[in-house]
N, CA, C and O of each residue as an XYZ file, in Angstrom:
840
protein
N     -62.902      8.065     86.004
C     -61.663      7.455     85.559
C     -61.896      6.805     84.207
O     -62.768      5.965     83.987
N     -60.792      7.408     83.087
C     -61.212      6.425     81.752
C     -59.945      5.794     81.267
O     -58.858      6.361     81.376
N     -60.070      4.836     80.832
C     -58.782      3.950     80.142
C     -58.870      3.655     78.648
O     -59.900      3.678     77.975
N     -57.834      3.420     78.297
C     -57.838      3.108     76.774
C     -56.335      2.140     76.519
O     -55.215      2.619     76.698
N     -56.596      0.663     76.058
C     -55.099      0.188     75.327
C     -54.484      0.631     74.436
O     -53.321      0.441     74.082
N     -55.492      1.416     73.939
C     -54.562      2.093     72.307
C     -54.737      3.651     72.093
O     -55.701      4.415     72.144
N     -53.494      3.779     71.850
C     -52.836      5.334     71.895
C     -53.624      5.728     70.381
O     -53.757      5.067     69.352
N     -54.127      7.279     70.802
C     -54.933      7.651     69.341
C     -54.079      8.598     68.915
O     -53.553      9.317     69.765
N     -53.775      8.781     67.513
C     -52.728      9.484     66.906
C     -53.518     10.859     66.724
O     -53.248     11.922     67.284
N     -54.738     10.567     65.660
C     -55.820     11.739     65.433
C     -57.030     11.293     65.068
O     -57.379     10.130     64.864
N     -57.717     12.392     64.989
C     -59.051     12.522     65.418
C     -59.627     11.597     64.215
O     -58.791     11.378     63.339
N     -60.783     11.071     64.033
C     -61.378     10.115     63.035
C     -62.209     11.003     61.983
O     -62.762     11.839     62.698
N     -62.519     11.208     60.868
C     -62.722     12.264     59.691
C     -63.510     11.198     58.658
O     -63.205     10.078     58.251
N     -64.492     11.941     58.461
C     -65.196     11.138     56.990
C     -64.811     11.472     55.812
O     -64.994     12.641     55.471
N     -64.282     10.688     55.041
C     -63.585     11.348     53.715
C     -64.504     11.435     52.616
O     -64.580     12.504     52.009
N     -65.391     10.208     52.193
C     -66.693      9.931     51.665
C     -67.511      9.396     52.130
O     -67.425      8.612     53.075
N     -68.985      9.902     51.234
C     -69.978      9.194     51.656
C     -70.307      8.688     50.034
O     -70.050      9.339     49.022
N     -70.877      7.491     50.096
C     -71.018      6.902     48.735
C     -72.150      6.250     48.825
O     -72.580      6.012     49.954
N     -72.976      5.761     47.521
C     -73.934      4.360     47.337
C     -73.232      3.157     47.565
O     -72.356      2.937     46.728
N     -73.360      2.346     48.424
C     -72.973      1.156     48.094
C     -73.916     -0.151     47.556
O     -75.059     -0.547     47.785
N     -72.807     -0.581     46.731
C     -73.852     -1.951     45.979
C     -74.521     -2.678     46.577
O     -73.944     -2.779     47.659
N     -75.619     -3.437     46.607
C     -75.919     -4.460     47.469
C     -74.582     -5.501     47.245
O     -73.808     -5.353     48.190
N     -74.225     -6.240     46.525
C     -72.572     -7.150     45.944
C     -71.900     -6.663     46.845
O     -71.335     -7.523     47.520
N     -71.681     -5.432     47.210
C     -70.279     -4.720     48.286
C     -70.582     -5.261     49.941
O     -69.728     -5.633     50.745
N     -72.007     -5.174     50.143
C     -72.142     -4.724     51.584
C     -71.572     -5.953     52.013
O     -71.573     -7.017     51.395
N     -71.051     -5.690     53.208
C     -70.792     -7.023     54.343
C     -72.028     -7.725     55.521
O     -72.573     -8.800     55.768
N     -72.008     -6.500     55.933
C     -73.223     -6.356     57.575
C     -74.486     -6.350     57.075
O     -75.120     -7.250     57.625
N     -75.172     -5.731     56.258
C     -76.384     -5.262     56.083
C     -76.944     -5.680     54.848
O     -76.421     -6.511     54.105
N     -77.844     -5.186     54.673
C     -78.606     -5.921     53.728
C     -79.766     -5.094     53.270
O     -80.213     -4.562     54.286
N     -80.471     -4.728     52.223
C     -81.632     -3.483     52.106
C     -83.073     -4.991     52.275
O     -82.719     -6.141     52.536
N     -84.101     -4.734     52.130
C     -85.374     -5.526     52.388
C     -86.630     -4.754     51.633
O     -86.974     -3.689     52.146
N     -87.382     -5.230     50.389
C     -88.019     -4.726     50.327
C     -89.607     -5.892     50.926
O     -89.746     -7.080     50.633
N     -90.700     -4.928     51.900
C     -91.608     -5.527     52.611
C     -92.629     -5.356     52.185
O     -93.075     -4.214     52.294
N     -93.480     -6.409     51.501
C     -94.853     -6.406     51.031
C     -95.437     -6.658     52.199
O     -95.025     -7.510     52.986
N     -96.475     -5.903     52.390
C     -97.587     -5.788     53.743
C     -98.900     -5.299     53.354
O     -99.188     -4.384     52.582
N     -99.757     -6.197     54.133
C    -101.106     -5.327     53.846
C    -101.801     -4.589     55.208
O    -101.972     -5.070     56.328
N    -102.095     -3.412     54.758
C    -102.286     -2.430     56.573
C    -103.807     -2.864     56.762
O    -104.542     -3.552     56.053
N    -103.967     -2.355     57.709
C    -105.027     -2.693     59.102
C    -106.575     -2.190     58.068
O    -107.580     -2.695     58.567
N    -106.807     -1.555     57.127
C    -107.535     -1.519     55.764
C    -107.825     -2.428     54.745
O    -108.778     -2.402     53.966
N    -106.790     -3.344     54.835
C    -106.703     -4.206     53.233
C    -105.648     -3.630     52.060
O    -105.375     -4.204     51.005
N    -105.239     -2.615     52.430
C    -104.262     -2.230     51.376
C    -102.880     -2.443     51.718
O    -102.338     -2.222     52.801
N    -102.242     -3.024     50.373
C    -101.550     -3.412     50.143
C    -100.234     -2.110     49.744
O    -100.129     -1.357     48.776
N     -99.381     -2.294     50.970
C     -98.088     -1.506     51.194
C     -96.626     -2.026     50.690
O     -96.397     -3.117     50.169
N     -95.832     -1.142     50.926
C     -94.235     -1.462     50.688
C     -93.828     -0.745     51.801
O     -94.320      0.238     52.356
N     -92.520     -1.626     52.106
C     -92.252     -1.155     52.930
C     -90.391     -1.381     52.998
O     -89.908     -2.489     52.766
N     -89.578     -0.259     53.318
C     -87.892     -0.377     53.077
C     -87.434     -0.665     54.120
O     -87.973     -0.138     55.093
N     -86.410     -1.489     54.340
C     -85.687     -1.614     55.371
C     -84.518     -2.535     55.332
O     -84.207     -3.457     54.577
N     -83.655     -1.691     56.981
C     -82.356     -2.152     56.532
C     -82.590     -3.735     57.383
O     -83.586     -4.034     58.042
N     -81.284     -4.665     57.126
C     -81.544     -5.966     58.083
C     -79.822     -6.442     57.960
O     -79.037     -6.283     57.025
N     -79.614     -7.131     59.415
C     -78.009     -7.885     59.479
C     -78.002     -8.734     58.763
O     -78.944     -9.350     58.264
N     -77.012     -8.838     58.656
C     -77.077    -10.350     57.668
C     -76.347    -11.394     58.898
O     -76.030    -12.575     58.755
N     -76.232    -10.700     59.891
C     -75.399    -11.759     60.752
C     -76.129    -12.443     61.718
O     -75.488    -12.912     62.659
N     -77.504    -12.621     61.680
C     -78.018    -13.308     62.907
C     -77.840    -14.225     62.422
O     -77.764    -14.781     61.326
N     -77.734    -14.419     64.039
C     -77.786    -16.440     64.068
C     -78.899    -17.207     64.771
O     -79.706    -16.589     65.466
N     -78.976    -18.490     64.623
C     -80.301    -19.317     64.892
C     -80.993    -19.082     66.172
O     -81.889    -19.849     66.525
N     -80.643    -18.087     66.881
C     -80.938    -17.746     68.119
C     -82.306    -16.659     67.982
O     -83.270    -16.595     68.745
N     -82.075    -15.956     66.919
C     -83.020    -15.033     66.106
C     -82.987    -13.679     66.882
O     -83.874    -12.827     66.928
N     -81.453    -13.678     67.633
C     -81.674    -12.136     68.336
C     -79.828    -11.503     67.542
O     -78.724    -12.043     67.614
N     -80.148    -10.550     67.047
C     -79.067     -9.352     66.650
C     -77.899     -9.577     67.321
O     -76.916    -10.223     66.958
N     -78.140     -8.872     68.522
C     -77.210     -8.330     69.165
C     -77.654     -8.104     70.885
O     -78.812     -8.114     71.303
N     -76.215     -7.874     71.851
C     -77.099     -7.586     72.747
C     -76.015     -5.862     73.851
O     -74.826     -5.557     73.753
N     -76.821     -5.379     74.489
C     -76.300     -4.458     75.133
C     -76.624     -4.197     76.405
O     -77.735     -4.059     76.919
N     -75.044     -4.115     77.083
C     -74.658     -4.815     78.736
C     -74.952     -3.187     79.706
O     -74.454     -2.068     79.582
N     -75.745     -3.619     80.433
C     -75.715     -2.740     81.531
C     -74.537     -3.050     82.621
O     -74.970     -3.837     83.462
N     -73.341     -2.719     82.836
C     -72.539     -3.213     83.737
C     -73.032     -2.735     85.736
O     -73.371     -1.561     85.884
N     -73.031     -3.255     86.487
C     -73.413     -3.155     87.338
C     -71.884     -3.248     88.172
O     -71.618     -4.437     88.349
N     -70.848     -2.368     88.713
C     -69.680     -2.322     89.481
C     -69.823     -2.131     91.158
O     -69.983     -1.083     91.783
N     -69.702     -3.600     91.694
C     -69.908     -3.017     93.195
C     -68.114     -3.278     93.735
O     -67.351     -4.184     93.398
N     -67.877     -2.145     94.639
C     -66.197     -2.498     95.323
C     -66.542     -1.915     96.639
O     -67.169     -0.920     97.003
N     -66.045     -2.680     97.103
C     -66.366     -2.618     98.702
C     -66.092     -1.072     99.383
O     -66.786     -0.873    100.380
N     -65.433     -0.253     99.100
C     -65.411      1.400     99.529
C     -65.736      2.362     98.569
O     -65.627      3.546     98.889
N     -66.197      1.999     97.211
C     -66.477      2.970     96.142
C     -67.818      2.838     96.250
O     -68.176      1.899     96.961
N     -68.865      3.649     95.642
C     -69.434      3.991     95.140
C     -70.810      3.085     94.104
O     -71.284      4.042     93.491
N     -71.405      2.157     93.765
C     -71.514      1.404     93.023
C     -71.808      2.186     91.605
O     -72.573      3.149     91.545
N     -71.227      1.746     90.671
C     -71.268      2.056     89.177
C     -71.146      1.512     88.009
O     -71.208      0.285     87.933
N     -70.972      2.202     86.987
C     -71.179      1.326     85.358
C     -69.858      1.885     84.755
O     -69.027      2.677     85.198
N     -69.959      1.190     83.583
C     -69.290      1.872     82.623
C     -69.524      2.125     81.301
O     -69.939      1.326     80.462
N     -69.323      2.933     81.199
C     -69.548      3.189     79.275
C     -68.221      3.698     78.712
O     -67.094      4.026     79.081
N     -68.981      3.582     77.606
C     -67.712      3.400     76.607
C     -68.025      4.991     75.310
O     -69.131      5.204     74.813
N     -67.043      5.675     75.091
C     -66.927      6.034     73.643
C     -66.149      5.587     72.576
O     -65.051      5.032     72.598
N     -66.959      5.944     71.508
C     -66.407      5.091     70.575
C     -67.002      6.288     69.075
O     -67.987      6.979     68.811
N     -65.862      5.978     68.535
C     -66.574      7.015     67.114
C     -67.097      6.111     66.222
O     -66.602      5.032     65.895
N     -68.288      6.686     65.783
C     -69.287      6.434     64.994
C     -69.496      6.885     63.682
O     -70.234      7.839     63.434
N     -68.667      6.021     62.522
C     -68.990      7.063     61.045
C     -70.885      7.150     60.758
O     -71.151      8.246     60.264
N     -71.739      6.559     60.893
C     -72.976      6.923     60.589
C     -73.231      8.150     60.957
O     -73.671      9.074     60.272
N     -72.869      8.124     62.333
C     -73.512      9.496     62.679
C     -72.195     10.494     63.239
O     -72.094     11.280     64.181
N     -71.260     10.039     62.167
C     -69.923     11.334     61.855
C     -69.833     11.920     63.444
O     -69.725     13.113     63.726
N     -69.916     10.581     64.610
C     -69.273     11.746     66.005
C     -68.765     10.707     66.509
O     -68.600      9.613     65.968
N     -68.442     11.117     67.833
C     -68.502      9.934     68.737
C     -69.587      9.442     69.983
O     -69.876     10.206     70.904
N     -69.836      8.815     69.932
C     -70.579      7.724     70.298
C     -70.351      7.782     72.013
O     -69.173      7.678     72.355
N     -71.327      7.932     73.080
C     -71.530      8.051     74.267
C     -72.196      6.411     74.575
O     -73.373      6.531     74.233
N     -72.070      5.533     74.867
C     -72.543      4.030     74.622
C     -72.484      3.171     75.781
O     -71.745      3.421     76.733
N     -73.365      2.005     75.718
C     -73.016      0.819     76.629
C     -72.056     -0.157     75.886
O     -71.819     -0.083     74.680
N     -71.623     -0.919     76.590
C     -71.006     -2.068     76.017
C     -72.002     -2.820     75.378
O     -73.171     -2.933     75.748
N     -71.402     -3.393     74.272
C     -72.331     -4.034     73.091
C     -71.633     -4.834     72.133
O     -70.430     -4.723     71.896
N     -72.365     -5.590     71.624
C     -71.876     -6.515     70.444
C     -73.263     -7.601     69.768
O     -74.481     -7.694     69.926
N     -72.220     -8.263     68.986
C     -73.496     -8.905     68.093
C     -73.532    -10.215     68.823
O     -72.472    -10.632     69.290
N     -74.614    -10.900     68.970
C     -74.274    -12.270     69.211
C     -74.081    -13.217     68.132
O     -74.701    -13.331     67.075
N     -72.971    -13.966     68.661
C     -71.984    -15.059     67.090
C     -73.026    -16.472     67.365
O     -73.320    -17.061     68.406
N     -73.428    -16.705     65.891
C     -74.046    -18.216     65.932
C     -75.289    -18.347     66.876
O     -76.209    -17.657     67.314
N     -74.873    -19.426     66.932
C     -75.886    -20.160     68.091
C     -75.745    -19.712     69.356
O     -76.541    -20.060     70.227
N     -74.820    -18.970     69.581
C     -74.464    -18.136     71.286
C     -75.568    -17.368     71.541
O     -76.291    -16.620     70.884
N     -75.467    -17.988     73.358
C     -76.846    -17.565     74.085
C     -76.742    -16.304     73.755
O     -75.896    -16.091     72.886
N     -77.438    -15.194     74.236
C     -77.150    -13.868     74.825
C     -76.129    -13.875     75.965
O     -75.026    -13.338     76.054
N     -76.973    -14.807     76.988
C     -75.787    -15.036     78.271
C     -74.329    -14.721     78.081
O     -73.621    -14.010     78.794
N     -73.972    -15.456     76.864
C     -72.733    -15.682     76.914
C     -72.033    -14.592     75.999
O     -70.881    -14.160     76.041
N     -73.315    -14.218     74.979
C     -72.365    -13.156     74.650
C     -72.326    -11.452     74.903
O     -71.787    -10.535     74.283
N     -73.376    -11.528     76.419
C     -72.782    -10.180     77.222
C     -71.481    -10.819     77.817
O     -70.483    -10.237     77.391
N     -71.258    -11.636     78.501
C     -70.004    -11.754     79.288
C     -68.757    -11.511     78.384
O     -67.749    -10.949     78.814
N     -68.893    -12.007     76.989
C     -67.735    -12.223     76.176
C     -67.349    -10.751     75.673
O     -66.249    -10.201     75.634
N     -68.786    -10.236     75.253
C     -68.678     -8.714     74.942
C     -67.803     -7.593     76.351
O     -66.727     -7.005     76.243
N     -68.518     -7.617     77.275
C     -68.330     -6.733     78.523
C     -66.888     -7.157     79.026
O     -66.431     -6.575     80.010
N     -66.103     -8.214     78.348
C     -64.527     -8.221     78.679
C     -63.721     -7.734     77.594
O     -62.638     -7.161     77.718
N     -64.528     -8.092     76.149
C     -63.976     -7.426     75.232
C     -63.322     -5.829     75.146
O     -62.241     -5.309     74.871
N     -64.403     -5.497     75.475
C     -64.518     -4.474     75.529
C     -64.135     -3.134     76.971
O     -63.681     -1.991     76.907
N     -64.440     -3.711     77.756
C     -63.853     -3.432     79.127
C     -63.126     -3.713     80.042
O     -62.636     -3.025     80.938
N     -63.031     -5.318     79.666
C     -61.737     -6.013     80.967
C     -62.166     -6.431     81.810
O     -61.502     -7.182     82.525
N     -63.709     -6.065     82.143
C     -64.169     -6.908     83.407
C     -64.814     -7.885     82.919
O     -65.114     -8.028     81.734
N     -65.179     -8.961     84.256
C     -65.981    -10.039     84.108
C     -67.080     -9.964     84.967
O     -67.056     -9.394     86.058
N     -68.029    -10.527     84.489
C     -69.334    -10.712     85.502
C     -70.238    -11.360     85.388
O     -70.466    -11.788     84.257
N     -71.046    -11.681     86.367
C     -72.373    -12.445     86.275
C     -73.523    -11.836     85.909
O     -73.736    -10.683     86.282
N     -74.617    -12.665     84.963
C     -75.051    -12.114     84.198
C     -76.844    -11.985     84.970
O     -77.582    -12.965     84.871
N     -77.335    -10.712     85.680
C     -78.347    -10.941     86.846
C     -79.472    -11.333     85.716
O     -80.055    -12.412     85.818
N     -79.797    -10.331     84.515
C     -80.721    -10.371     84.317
C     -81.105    -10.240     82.774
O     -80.168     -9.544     82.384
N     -81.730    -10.427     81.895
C     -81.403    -10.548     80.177
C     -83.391    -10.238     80.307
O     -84.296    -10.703     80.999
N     -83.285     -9.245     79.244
C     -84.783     -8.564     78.561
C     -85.243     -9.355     77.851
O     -84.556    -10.283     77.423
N     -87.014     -9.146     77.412
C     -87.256     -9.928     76.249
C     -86.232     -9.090     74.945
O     -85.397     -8.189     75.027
N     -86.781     -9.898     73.758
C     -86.177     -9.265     72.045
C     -86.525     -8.081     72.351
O     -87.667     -7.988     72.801
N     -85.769     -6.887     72.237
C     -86.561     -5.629     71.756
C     -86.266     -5.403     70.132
O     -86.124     -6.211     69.214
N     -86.238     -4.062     70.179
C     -86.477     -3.056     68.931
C     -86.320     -1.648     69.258
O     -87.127     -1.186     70.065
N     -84.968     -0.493     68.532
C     -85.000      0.763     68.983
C     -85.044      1.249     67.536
O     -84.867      2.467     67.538
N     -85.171      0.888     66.605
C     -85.630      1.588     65.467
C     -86.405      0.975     64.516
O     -85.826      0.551     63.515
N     -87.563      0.841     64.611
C     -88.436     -0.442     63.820
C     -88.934      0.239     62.593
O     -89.340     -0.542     61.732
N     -89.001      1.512     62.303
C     -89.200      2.051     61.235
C     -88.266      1.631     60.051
O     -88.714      1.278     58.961
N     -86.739      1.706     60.392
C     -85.631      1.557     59.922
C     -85.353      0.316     59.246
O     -85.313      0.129     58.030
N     -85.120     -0.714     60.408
C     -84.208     -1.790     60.176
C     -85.387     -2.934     60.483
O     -86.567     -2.649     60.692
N     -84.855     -4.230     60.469
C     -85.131     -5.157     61.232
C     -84.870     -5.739     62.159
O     -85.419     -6.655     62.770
N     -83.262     -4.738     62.383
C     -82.290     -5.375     64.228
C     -83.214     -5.516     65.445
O     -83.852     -4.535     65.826
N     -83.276     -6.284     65.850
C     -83.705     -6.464     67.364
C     -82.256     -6.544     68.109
O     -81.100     -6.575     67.687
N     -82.882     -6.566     69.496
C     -81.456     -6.912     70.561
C     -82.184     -7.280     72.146
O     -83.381     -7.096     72.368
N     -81.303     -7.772     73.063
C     -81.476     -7.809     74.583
C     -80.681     -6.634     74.490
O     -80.100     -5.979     73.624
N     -80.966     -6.616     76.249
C     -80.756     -5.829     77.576
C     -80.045     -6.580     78.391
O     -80.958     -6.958     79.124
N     -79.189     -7.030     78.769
C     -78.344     -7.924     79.539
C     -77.458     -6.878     80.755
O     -76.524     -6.100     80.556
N     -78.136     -7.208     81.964
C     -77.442     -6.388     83.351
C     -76.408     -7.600     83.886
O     -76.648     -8.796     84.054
N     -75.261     -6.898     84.075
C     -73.917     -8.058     84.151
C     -73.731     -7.259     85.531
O     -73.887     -6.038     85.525
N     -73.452     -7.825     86.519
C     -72.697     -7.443     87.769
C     -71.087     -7.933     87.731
O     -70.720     -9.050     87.364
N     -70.376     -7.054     88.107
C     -68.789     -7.020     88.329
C     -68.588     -6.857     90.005
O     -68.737     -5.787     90.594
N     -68.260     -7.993     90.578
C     -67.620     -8.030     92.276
C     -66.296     -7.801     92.325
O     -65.404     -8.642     92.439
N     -66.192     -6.563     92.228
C     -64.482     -5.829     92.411
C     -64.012     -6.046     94.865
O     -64.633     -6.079     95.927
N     -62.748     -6.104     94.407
C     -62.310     -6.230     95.502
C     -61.361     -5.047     95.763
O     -60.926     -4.347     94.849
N     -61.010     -4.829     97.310
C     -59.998     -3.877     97.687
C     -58.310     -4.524     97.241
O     -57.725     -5.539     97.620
N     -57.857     -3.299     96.178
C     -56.331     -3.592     95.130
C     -56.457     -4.013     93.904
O     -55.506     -4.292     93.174
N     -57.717     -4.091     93.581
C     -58.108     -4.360     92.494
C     -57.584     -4.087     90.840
O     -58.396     -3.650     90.024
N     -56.450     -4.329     90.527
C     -55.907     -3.092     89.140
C     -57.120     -2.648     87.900
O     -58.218     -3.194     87.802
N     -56.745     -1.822     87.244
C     -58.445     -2.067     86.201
C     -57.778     -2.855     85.233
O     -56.608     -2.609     84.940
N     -58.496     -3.900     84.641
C     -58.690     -4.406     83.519
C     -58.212     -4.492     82.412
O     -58.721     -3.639     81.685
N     -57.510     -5.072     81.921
C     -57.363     -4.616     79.958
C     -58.127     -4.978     79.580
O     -58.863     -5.853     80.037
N     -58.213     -4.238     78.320
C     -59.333     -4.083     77.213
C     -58.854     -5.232     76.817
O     -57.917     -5.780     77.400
N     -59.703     -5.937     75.332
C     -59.591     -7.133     74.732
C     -59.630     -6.679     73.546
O     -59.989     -7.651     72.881
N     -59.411     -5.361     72.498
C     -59.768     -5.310     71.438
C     -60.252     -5.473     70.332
O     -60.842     -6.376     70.927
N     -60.677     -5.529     69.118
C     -59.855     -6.240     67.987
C     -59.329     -5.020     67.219
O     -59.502     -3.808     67.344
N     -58.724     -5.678     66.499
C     -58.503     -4.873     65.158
C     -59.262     -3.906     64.733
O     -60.436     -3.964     64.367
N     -58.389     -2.803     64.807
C     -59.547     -1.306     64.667
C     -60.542     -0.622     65.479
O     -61.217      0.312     65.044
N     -60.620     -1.027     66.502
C     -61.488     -0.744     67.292
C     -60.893      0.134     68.695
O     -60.025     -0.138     69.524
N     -61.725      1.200     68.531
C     -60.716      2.736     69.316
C     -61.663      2.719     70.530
O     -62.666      3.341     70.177
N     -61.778      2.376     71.553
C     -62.703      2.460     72.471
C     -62.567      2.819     73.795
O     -62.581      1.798     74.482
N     -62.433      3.894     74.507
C     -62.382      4.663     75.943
C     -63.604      4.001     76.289
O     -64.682      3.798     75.730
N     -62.929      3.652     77.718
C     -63.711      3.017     78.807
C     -64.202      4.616     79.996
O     -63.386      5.493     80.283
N     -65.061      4.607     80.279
C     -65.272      5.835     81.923
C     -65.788      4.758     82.779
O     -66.702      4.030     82.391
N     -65.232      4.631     83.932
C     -66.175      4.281     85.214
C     -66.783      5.373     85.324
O     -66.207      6.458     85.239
N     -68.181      5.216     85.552
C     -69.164      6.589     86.237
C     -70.173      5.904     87.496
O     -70.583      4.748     87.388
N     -70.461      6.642     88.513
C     -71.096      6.110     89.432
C     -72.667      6.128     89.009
O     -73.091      6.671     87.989
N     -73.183      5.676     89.641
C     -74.129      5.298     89.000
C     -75.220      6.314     89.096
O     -76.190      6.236     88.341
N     -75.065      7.664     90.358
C     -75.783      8.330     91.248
C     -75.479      9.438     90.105
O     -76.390     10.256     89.977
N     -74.432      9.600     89.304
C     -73.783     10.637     88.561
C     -74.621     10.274     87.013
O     -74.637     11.073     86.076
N     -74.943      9.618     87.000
C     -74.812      8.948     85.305
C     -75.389      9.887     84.651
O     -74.830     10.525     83.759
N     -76.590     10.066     85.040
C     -77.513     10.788     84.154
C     -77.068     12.847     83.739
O     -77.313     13.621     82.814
N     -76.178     12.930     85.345
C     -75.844     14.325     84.572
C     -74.860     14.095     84.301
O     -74.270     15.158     84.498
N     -73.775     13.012     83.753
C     -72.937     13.174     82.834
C     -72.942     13.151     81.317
O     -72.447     13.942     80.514
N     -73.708     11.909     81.120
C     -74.552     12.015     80.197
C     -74.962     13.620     79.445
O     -74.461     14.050     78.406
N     -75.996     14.314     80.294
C     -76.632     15.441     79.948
C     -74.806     16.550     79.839
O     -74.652     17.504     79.075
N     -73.984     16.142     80.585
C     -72.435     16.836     80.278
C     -72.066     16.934     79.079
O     -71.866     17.864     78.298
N     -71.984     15.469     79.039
C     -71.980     14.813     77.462
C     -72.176     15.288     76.044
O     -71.477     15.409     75.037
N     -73.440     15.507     76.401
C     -74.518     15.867     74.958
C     -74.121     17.319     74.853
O     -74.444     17.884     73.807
N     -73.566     17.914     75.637
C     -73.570     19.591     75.265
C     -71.972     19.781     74.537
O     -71.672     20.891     74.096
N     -70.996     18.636     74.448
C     -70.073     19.013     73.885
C     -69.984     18.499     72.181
O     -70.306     17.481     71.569
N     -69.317     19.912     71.802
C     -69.436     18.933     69.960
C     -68.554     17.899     69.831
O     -67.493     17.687     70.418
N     -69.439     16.953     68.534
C     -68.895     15.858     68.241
C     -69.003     14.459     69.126
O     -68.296     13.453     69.061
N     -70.024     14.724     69.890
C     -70.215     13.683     71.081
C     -71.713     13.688     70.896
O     -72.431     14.668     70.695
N     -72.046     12.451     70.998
C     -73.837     12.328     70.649
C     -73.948     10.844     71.909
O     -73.169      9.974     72.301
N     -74.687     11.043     72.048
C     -75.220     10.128     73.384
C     -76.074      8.980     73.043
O     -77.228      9.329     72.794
N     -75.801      7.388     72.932
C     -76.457      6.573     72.731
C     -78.082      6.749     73.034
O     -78.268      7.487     74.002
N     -79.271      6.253     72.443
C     -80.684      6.191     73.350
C     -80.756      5.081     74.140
O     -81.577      5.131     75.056
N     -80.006      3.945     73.998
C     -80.386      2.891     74.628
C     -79.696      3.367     76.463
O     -80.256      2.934     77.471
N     -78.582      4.190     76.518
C     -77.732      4.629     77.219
C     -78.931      5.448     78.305
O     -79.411      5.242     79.420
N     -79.047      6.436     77.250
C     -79.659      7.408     77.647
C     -81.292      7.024     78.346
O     -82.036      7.717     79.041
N     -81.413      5.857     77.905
C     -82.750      5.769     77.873
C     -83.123      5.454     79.561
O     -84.010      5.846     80.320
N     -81.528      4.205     79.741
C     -81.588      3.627     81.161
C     -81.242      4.686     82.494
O     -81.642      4.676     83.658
N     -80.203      5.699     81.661
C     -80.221      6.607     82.987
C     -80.969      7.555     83.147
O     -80.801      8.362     84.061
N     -82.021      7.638     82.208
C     -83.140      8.384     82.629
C     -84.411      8.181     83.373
O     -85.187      8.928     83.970
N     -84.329      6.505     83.051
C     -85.290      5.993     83.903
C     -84.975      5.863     85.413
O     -85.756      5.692     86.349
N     -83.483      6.000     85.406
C     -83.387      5.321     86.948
C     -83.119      7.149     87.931
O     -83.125      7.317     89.151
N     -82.885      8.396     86.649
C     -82.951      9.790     86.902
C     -84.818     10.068     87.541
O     -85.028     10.631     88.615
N     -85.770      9.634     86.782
C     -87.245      9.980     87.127
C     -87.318      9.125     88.337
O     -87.866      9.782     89.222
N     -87.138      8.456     88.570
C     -87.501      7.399     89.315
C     -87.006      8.191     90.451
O     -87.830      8.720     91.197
N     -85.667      8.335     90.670
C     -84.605      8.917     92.037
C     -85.576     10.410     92.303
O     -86.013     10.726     93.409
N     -85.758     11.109     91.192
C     -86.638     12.780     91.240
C     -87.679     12.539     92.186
O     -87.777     13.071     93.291
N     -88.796     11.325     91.450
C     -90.248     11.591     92.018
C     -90.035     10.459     93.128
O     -91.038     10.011     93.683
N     -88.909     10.032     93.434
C     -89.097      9.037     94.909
C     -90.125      7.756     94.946
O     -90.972      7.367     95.750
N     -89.646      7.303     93.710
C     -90.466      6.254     93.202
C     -89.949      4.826     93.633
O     -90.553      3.816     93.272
């Protein structure tokens, strides 16, 4: 089952790709990194970085939703969402940046209603990671949110903001991983790793009866 508050007229299209100034950017920021390697020599090193952390010293964070209802199934949800970097759309968890001084805690819960309509308790939050350290300097959590749905339950509205095109799927949780792999075989659809990463672990795990 997928939902959406906002009606899409047409499909999303890259018109340009350009240099942008460092003066222009909003989010990001380039870094150049003096380092000396595990030798004594003295390296450079490029990378991108937010400009939006806050004193908390973590990025961002991304919600594993955990859906239990008393005759369904237990499951998650993800979200698509189009992605100009990588010119598709986006197969994803719920996610966002954390604002200020806000825990993580608080800003999976704030995110995972934003974005989905549900609410939940928050079981469990990762150390800092890192999914592209070559790249950037973003770190983020892992934040598993449980949702206690009841029998009549309606689904949710989204919380939007401005501009933001985002289909919700409930998927069970037993399903995830070959939808996912559904997923990836159609064009214009590219599959998060952080996504991908969790239903593969919990795919090996179910295989070898671990």
């Amino acid at each position: 089952m997928s939902t959406s508050n906002q009606k899409e007229t047409r499909a999303p299209t890259i018109d340009k790709i350009s240099d942008l100034p460092s003066n222009e950017a909003k989010w990001v920021e380039f870094k150049k990194i003096d380092w000396t390697d595990q030798t004594g020599r003295q390296r450079v090193w490029e990378a991108a970085a937010r400009k939006t952390r806050g004193s908390a010293g973590v990025d961002a964070v991304a919600i594993a939703p955990i859906l239990r209802h008393p005759s369904r199934p237990v499951s998650t949800v993800i979200l698509l969402q189009y992605r100009p970097p990588v010119a598709a759309t986006c197969v994803e968890l719920p996610a966002g940046l954390v604002d200020g001084s806000e825990s993580t805690e608080k800003a999976a819960v704030r995110e995972l209603k934003e974005e989905t309509g549900y609410e939940g308790k928050v079981l469990s939050v990762s150390p800092t990671i890192v999914s592209d350290p070559g790249l950037t300097t973003a770190n983020m959590q892992f934040a598993v949110v449980e949702v206690q749905l009841k029998e009549g339950d309606e689904e949710p509205e989204q919380h939007l903001d401005d501009g933001e095109h985002i289909q919700r799927v409930v998927v069970p949780l037993e399903e995830l991983y070959d939808r996912l792999i559904e997923y990836s075989k159609q064009d214009g659809i590219i599959v998060d790793a952080r996504l991908f990463h969790w239903a593969s672990g919990m795919h090996f795990a179910k295989q070898n009866r671990l």
